[in-house]
N, C-alpha and C positions, 0 to 999 in steps of 0.2 A: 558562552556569553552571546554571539553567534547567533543560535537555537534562541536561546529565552528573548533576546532583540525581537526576534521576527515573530517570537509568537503575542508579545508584548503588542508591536505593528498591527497587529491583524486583530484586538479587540475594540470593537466600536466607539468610539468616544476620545479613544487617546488620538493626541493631537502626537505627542513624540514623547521618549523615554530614556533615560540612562540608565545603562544596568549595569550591574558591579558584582561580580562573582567570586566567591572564594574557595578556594577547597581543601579538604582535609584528606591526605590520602590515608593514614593509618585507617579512620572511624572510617571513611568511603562515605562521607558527607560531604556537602556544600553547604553554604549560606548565601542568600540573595539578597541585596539591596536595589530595588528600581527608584528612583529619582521620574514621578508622572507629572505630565501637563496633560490636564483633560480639556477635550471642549467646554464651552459653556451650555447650562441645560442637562448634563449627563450627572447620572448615580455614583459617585463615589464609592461607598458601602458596594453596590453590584461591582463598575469594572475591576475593584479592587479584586471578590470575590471570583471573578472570571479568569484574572492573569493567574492568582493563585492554585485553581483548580484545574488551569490547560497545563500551567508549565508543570505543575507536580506530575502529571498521568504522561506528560510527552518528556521529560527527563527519567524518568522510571522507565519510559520505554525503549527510549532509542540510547537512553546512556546508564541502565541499567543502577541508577540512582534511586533508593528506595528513600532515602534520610535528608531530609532538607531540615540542616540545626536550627535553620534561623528564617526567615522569609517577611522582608522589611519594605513597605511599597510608602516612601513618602510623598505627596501631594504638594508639589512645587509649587504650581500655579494653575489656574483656570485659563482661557482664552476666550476673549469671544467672537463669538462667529461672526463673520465679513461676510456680504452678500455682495456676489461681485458685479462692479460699476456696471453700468449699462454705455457703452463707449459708442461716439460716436459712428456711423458708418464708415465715415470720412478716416476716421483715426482705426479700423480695421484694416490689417495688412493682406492681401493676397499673395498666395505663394502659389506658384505655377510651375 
């Protein structure tokens, strides 16, 4: 769960993620459900496409998982991007 977080973290666009892992140890599958919020402005259809094909090549690698039964990426919400205030000088803190 762990693994697939971070690699989930590290594709462009998502703002944050929940992942939900299940596993099968007879068959030596998992099934994934991610819960996305992507920025606003980003491709859906791609980072969907991206979390898909990093976690599959990096779970077959490092956890020797060839079978993903299930792989479920829902689309919670969008967010939009905030450009951050331009704050006064005066309201800037210095730290020394």
């Amino acid at each position: 769960n762990g693994l697939i977080q971070k690699i989930v973290n590290t594709v462009e666009g998502v703002h944050s993620a929940v992942v939900k892992v299940y596993s099968d140890r007879k068959a030596c599958s998992i099934a994934v459900k991610i819960y996305l919020i992507l920025w606003e402005g980003v491709s859906y259809p791609e980072v969907n496409e991206k979390i898909q094909e990093q976690v599959k090549i990096k779970i077959a690698s490092e956890m020797g998982i060839e079978k993903i039964e299930s792989f479920t990426i829902v689309l919670k919400k969008i967010v939009p991007k905030e450009e951050t205030p331009n704050l006064p000088i005066d309201a800037v803190a210095v730290v020394e």
